[in-house]
C-alpha positions, 0 to 999 in steps of 0.5 A: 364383937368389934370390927378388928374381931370379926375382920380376924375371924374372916382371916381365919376361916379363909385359911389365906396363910395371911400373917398379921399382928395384934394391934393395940386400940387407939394406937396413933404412932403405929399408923402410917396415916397419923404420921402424914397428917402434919406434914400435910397440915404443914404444906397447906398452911405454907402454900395456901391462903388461909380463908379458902373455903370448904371446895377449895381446902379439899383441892389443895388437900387432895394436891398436896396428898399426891405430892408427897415424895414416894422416900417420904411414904418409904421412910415411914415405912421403914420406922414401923419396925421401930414405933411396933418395938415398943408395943410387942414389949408392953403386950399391947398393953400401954407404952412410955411416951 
């Protein structure tokens, strides 16, 4: 069993009234994480030099992570509704690009 069955499972046998979705595997555009990696991507490569070392990268990295707007996060946010649509059409199954 993989590790969304047995997470599944212990939803279950808690009986926490805890809704959730199927959740098709290696679905990159339902996950918010996937979404904020451009823009984080974006904001490094703007704003600093390009042979910064491994510390360094982390820094900015972990700079620019908490400057991401709060309406930014929002917005993605409110397009889950809209990417899921898809997946619940196809039964989890594939989806047209």
């Amino acid at each position: 069993m993989d590790a969304a069955g047995l997470v599944q499972l212990w939803f279950d046998k808690l009986e926490l009234g805890v809704t959730h979705l199927l959740w098709p595997a290696k679905s990159p555009e339902l996950n918010m994480i996937e979404w904020l990696w451009p823009l984080l991507e974006c904001s490094i490569w703007n704003r600093y030099p390009p042979q910064a070392s491994l510390q360094e990268l982390s820094q900015y990295l972990h700079k620019e992570w908490y400057n991401i707007p709060p309406n930014t996060i929002q917005h993605l946010y409110e397009l889950i509704p809209r990417r899921i649509q898809p997946v619940l059409l196809s039964k989890c199954g594939p989806t047209p690009n």
